[in-house]
C-alpha positions in Angstrom: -12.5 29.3 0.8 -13.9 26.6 3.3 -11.2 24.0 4.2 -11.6 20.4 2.4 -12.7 17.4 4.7 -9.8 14.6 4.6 -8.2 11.5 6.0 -5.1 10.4 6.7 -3.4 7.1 6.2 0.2 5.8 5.9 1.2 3.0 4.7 4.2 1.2 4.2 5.8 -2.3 2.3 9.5 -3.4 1.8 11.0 -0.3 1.2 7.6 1.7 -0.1 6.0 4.6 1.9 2.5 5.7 0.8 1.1 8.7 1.8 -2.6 8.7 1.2 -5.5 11.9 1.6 -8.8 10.2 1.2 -11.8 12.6 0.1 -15.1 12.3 -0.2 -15.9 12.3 -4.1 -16.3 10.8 -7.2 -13.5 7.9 -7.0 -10.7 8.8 -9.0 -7.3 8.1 -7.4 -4.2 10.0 -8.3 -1.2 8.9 -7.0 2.5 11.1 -7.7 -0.1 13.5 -9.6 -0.6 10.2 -12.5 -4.0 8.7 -12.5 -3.9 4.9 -10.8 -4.1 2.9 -14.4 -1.2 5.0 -15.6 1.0 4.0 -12.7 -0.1 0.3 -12.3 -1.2 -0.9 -15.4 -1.0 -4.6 -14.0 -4.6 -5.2 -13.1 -3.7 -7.7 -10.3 -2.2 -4.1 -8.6 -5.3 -1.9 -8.9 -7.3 -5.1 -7.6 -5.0 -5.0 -4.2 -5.4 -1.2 -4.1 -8.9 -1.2 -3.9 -9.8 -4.2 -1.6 -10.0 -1.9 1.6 -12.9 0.0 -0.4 -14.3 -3.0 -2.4 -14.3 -4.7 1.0 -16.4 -2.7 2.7 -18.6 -2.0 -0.4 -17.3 2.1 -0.5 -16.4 2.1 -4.3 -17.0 5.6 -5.8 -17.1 7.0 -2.3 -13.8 8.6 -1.9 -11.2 10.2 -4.1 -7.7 9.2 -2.6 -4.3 11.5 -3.5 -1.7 9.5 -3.2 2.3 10.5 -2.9 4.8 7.1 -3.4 7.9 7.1 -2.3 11.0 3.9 -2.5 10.2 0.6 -3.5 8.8 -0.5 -6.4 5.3 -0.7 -7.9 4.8 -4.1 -6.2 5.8 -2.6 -3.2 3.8 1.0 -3.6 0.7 -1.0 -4.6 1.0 -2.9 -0.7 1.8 0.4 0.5 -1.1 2.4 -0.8 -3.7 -0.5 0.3 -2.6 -0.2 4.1 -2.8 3.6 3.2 -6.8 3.9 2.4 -7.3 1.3 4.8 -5.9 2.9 7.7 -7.7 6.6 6.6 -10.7 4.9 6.4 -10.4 4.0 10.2 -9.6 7.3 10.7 -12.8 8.4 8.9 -14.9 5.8 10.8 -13.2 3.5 14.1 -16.0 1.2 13.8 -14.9 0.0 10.5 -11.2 -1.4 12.2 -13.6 -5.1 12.4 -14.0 -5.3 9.3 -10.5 -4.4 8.1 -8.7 -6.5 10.1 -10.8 -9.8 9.4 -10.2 -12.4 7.3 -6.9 -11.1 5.7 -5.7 -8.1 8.5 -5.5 -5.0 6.0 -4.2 -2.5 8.6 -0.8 -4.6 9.9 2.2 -3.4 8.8 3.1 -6.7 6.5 7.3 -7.3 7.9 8.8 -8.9 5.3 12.1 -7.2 4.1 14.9 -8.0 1.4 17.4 -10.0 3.3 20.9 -8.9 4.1 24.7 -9.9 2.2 26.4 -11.7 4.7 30.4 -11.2 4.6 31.9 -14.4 2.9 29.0 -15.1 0.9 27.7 -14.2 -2.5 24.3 -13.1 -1.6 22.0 -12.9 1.7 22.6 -16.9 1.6 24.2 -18.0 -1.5 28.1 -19.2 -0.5 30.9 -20.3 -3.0 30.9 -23.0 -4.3 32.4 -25.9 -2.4 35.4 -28.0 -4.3 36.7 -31.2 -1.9 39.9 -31.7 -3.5 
């Protein structure tokens, strides 16, 4: 049996890690063995999933399998987009341009939940103050 052609991506957001094979094929993306519109059924989700491949007009191109871990499906949505963006460079280095311009697909995006602080309620919520 010959040996598949894939690419490799990671990506990662908040807590999430995506692990994503891209595959040349029909389209259809699996991710943790569901198809994508059973795992995100918010539309805004598949939209953000796609952009790398909408943006550079691959649609129907590539068949991604996809394995999720951590996070949420907020986060595993961000996750999986910096995933197929990042195997596509690996598939092709001259399409890193176009990636990374106007919004930078393939930059790990830093934002992280916030830490309790001892004395406080939350990351920055204190007690209540009383004067008197």
């Amino acid at each position: 049996m010959a040996e598949q052609q894939y690419y490799y991506g990671t990506g990662r957001r908040k807590t999430a890690v995506a692990r994503v094979r891209l595959i040349p094929g029909p389209g259809a993306i699996i991710v943790n063995g569901k198809p994508m519109e059973e795992v995100f059924t918010r539309e805004a989700h598949r939209v953000e999933i796609l952009e790398p491949l909408r943006r550079l007009g691959r649609e129907g191109r590539f068949s991604a399998t996809i394995k999720c871990a951590g996070g949420g499906i907020s986060g595993w949505a961000g996750a999986i987009q910096m995933g197929i963006a990042r195997a596509l460079v690996a598939s092709d280095p001259s399409l890193k341009p176009l990636l990374k311009r106007p919004e930078n697909l393939l930059t790990r995006d830093p934002r992280m939940k916030e830490r309790k602080k001892p004395g406080l309620k939350r990351a920055r919520k204190a007690p209540q103050f009383t004067k008197r």
